[in-house]
C-alpha atoms as an extended CHARMM CRD file, in Angstrom:
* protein
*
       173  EXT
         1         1  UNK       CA            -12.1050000000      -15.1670000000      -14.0080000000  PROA      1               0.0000000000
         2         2  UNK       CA             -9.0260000000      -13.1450000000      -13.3030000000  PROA      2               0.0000000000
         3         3  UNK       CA             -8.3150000000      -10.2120000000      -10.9480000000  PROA      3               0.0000000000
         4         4  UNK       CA             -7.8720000000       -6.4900000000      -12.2510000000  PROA      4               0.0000000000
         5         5  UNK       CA             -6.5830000000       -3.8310000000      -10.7190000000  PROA      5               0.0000000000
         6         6  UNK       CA             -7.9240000000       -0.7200000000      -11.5290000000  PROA      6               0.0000000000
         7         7  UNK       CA             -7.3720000000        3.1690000000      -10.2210000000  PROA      7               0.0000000000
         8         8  UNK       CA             -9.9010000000        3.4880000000       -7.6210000000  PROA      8               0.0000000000
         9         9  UNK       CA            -12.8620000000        5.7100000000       -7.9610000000  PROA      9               0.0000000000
        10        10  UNK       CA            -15.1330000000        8.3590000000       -5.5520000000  PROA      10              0.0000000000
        11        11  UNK       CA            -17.4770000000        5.1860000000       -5.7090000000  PROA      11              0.0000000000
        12        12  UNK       CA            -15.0010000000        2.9330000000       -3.7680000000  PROA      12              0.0000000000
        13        13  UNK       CA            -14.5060000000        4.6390000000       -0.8150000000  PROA      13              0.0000000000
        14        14  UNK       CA            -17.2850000000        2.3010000000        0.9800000000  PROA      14              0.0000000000
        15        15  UNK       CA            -15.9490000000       -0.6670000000        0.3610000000  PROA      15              0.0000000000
        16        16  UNK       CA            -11.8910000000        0.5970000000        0.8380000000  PROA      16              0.0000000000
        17        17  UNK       CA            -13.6080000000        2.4890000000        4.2540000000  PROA      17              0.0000000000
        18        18  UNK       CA            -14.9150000000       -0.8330000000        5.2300000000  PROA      18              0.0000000000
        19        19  UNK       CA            -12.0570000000       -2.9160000000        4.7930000000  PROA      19              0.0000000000
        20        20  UNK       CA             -9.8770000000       -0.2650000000        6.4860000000  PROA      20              0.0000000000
        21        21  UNK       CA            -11.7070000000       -0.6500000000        8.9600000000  PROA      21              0.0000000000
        22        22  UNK       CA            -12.1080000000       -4.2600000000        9.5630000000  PROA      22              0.0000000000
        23        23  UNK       CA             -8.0230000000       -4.4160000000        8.8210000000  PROA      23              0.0000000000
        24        24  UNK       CA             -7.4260000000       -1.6680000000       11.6290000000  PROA      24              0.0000000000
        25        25  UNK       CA             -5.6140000000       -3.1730000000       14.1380000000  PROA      25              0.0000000000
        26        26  UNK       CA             -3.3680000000       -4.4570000000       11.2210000000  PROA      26              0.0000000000
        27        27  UNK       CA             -2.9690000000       -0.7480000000        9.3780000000  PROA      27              0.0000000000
        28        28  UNK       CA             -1.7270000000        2.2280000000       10.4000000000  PROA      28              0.0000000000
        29        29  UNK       CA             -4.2120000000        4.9280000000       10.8830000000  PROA      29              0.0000000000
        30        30  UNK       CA             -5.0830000000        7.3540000000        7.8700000000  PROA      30              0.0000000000
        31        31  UNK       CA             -7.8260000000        9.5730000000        8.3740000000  PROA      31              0.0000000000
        32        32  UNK       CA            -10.7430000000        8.6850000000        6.0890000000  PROA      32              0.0000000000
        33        33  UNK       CA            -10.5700000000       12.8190000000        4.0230000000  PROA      33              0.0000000000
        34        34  UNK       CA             -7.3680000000       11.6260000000        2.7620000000  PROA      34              0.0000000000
        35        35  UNK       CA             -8.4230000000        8.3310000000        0.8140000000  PROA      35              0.0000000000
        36        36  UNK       CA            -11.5930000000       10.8900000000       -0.1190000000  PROA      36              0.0000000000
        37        37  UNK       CA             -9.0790000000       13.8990000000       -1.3560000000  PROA      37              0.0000000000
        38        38  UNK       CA             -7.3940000000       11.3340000000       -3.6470000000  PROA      38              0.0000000000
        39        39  UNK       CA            -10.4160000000        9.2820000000       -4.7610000000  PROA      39              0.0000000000
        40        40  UNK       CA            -12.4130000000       12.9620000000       -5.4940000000  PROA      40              0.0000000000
        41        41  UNK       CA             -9.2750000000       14.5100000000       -6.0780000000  PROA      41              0.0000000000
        42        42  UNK       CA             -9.9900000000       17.5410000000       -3.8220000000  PROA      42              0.0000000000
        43        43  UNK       CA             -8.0050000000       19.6380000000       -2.2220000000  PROA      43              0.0000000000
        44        44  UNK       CA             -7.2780000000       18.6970000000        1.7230000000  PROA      44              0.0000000000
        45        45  UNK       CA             -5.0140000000       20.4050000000        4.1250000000  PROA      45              0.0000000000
        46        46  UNK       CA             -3.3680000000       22.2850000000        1.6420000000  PROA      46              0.0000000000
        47        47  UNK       CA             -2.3290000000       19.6090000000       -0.5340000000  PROA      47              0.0000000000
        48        48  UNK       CA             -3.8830000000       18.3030000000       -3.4810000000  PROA      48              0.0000000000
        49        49  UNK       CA             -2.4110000000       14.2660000000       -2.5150000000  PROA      49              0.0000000000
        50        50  UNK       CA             -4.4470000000       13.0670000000       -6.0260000000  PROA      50              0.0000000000
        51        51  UNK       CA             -1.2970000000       14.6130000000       -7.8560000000  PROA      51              0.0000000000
        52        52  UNK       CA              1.3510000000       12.2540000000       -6.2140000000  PROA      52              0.0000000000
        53        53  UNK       CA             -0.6600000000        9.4020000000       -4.8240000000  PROA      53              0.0000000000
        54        54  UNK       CA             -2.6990000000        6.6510000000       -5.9980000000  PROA      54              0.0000000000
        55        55  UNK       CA             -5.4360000000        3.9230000000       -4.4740000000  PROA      55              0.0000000000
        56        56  UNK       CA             -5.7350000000        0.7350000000       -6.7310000000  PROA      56              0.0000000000
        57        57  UNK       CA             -8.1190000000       -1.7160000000       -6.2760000000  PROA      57              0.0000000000
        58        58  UNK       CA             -8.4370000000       -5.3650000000       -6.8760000000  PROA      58              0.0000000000
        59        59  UNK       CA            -11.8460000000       -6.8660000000       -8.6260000000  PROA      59              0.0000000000
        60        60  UNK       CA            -12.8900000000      -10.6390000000       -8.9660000000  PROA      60              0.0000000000
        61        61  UNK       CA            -15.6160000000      -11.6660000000      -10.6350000000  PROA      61              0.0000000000
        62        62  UNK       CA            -17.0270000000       -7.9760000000      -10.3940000000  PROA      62              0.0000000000
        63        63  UNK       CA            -16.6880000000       -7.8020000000       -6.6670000000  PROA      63              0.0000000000
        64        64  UNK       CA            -14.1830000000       -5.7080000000       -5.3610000000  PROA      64              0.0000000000
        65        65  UNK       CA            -11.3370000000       -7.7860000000       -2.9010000000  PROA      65              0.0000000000
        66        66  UNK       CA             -8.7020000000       -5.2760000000       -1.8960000000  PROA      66              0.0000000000
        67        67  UNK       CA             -6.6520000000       -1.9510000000       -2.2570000000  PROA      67              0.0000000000
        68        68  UNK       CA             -3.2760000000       -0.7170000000       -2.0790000000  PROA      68              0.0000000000
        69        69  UNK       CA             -2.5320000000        3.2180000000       -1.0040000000  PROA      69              0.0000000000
        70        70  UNK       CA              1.2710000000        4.5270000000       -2.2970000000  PROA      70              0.0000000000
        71        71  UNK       CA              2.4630000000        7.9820000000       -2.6310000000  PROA      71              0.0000000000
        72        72  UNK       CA              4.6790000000        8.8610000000       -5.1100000000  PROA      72              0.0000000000
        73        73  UNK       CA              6.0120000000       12.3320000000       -3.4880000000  PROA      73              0.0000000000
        74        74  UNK       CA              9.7060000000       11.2270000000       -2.6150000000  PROA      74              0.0000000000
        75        75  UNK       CA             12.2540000000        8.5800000000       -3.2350000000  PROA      75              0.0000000000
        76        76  UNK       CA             11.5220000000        6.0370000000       -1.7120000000  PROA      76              0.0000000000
        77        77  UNK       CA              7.9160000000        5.8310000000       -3.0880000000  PROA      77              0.0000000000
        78        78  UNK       CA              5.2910000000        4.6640000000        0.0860000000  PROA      78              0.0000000000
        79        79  UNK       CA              3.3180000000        1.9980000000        0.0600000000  PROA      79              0.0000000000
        80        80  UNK       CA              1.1140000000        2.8680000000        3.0440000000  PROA      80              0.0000000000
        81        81  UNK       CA             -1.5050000000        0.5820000000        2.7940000000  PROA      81              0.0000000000
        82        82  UNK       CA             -1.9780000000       -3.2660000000        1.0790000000  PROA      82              0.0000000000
        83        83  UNK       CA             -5.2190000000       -5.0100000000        2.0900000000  PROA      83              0.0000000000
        84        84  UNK       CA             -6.8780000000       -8.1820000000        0.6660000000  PROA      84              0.0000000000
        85        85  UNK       CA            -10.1620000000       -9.0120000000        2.3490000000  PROA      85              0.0000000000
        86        86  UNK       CA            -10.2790000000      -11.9180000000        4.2310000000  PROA      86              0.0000000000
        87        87  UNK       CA            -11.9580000000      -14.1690000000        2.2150000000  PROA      87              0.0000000000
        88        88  UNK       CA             -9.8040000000      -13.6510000000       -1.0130000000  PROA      88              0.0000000000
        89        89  UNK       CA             -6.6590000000      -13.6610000000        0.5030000000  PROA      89              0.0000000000
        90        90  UNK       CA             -4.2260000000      -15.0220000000       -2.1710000000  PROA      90              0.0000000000
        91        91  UNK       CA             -0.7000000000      -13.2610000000       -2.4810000000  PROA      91              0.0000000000
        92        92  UNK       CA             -1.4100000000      -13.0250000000       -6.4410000000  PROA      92              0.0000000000
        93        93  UNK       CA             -3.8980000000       -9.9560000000       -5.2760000000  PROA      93              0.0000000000
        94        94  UNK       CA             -1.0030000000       -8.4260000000       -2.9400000000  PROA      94              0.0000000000
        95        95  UNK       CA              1.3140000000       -8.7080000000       -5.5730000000  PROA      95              0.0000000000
        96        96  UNK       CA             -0.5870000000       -7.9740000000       -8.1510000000  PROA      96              0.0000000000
        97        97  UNK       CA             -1.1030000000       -4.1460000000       -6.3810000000  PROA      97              0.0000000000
        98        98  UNK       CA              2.4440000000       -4.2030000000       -5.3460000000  PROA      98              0.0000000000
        99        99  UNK       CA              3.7400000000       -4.8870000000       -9.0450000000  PROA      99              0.0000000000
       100       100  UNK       CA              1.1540000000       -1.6550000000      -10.2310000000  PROA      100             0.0000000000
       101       101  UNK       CA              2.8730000000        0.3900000000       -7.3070000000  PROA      101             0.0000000000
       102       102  UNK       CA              6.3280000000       -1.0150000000       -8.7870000000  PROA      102             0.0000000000
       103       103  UNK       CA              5.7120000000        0.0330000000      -12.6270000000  PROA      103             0.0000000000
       104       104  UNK       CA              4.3570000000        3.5190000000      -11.1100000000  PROA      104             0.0000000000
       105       105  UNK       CA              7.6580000000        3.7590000000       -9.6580000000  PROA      105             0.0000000000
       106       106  UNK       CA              9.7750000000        3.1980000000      -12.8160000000  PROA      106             0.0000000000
       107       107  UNK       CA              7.5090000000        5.4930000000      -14.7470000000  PROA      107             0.0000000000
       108       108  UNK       CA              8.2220000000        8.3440000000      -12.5790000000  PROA      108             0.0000000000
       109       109  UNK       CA             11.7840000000        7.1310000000      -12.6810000000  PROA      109             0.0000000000
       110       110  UNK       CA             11.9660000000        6.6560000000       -8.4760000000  PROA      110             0.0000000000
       111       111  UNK       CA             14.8130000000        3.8990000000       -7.3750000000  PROA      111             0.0000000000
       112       112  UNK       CA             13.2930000000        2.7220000000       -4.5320000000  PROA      112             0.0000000000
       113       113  UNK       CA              9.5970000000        1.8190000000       -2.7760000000  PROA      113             0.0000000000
       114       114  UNK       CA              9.3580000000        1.2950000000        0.9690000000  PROA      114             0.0000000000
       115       115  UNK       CA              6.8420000000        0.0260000000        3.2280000000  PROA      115             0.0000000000
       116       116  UNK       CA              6.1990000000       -0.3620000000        7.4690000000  PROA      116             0.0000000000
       117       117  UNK       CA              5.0160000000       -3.3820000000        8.7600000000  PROA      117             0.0000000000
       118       118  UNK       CA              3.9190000000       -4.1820000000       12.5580000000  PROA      118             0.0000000000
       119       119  UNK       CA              6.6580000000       -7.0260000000       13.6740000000  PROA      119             0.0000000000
       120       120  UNK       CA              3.7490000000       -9.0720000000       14.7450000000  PROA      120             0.0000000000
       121       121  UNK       CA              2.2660000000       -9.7720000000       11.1360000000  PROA      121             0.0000000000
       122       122  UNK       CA              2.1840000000      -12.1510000000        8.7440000000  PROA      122             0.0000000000
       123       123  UNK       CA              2.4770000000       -9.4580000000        6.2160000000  PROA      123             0.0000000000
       124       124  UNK       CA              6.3920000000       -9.8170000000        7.1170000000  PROA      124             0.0000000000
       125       125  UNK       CA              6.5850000000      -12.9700000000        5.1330000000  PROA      125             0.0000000000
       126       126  UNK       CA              5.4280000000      -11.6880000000        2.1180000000  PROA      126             0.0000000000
       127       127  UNK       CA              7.4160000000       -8.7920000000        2.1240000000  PROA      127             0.0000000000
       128       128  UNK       CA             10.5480000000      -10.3140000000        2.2600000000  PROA      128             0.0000000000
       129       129  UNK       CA              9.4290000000      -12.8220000000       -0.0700000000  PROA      129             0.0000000000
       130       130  UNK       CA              8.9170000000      -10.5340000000       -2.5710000000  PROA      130             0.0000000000
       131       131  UNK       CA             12.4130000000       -9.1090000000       -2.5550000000  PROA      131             0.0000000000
       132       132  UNK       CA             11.8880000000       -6.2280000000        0.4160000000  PROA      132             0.0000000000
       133       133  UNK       CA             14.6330000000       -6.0060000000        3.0220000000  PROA      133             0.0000000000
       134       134  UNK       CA             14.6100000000       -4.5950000000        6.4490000000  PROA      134             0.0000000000
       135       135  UNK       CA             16.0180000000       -1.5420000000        7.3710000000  PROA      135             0.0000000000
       136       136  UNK       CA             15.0850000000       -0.1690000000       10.1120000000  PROA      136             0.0000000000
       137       137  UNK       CA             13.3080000000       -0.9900000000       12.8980000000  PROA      137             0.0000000000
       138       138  UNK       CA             10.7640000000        1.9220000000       15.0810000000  PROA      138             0.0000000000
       139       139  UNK       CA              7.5610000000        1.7270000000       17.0520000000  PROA      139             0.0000000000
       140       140  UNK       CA              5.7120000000        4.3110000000       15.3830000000  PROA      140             0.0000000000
       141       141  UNK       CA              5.9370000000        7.9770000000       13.1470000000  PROA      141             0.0000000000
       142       142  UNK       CA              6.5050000000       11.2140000000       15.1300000000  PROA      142             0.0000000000
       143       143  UNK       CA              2.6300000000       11.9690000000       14.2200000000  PROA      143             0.0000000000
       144       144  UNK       CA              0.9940000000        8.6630000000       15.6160000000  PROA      144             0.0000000000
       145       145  UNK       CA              2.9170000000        8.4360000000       18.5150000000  PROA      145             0.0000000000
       146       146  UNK       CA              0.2500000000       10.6070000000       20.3470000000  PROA      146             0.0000000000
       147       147  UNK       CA             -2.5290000000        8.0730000000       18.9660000000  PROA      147             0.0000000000
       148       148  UNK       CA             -0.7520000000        4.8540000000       18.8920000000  PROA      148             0.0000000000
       149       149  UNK       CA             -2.4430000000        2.6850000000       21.6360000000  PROA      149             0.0000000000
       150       150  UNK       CA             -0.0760000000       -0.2170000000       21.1040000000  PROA      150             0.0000000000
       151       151  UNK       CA              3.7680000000        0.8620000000       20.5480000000  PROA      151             0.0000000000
       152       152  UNK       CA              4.4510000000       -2.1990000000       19.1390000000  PROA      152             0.0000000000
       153       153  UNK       CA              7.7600000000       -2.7090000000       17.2040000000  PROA      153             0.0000000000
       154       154  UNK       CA              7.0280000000       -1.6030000000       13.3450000000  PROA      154             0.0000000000
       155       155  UNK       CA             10.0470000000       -2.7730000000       10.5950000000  PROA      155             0.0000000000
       156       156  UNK       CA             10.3850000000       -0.7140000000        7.9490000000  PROA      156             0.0000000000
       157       157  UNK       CA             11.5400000000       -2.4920000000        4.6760000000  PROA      157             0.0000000000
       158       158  UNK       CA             12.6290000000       -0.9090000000        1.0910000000  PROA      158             0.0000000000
       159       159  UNK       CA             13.3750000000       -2.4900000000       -2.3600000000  PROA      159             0.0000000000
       160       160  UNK       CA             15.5390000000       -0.9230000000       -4.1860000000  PROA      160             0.0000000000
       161       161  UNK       CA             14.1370000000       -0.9470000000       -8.1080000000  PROA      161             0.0000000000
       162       162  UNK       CA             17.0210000000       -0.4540000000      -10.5490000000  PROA      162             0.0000000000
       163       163  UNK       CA             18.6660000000       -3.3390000000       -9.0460000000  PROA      163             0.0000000000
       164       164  UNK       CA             15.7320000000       -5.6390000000       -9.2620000000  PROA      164             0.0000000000
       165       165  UNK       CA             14.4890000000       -5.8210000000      -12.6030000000  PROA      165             0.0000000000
       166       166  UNK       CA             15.4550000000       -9.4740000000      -13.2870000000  PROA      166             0.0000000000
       167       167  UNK       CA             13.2470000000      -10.3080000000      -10.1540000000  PROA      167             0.0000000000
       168       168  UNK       CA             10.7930000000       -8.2000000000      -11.1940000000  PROA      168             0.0000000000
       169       169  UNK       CA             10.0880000000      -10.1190000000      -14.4930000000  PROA      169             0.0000000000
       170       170  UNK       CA             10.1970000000      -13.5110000000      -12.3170000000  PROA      170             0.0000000000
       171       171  UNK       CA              7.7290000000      -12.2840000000       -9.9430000000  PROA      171             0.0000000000
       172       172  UNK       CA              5.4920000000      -10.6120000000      -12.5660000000  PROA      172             0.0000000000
       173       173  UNK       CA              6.4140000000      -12.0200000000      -16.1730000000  PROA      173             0.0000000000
C-alpha cells in the first residue's frame, strides 16, 4: 500500500502527542495547546496559529507513521517539527511531508522554507540531502534558552524555493 499524507485532525493529537513525546530529546519543545489550537483550530494566546500553520500526517496501511508541523507566517516558511516513528522510518515518509510543506510554500508564493536541527542528529543527513544548506549555527531560541537542559549546538538550514524547482521535480516527480 502507499503512504498519504493528509491535514491532521482534532483526532490525531494522541498519536502526534505520543510520538512527540517519544522523539523529545530529538525535537524542540512545543507546548502540547499549540498542536491542539491548530488541530481544533481554536484560538490560543491570542493567535489563531490554524490560519498560518499546518500539521500533516503520514498513514500506511491505515495506521498513522508520522507528522510534520510548518508555519507559514513569514518568509522563510518553518518547518518546526518532522517525525517518522521508529519503526517506519523510510526517508520517502520525511520527504513525502517535506514536499507537502514545499508545495504549501509555492502556493502562498514564499521563496524560502527553513528548518533547526540539533548538530548531533542524523536528521542532518537528510537535510542536506534534500537540497537544505546551512546557515547558521546557535544553541537554542531566545525563548528555550530558560528550558533548554542541553545547549547543544543547533544548525539552522534554509532552501531557497524559486531556485530549486528542477530539484524539486527530481526529488518528487
Amino acid at each position: 500500500m502507499e503512504t498519504i499524507v493528509r491535514e491532521a485532525v482534532s483526532n490525531d493529537f494522541f498519536y502526534i502527542e505520543s510520538l512527540r513525546r517519544k522523539n523529545g530529546s530529538a525535537l524542540g519543545f512545543i507546548p502540547k495547546n499549540v498542536y491542539l489550537s491548530i488541530l481544533e483550530k481554536k484560538r490560543l494566546d491570542n493567535r489563531d496559529r490554524w490560519a498560518y500553520s499546518k500539521i500533516w500526517v503520514t498513514v500506511d496501511n491505515n495506521d498513522l507513521t508520522g507528522f510534520c508541523y510548518a508555519s507559514f507566517s513569514n518568509d522563510p516558511v518553518n518547518i518546526f517539527q518532522v517525525v517518522v516513528q521508529e519503526d517506519a522510518r523510510r526517508w520517502h515518509r520525511a520527504l513525502l511531508l517535506e514536499k507537502i510543506v514545499y508545495k504549501e510554500s509555492l502556493l502562498r508564493g514564499f521563496t524560502k522554507i527553513k528548518c533547526r536541527v540539533a548538530y548531533d542528529l542524523e536528521a542532518n543527513t537528510y537535510w542536506k540531502a534534500i537540497g537544505y544548506k546551512p546557515i547558521l549555527q546557535t544553541t537554542s531560541s531566545w525563548l528555550n534558552q530558560k528550558e533548554s537542559a542541553s545547549k547543544r549546538p543547533i544548525i539552522v538550514y534554509q532552501k531557497t524555493l524559486k531556485e530549486n524547482v528542477k530539484q524539486m521535480e527530481l526529488f518528487y516527480g
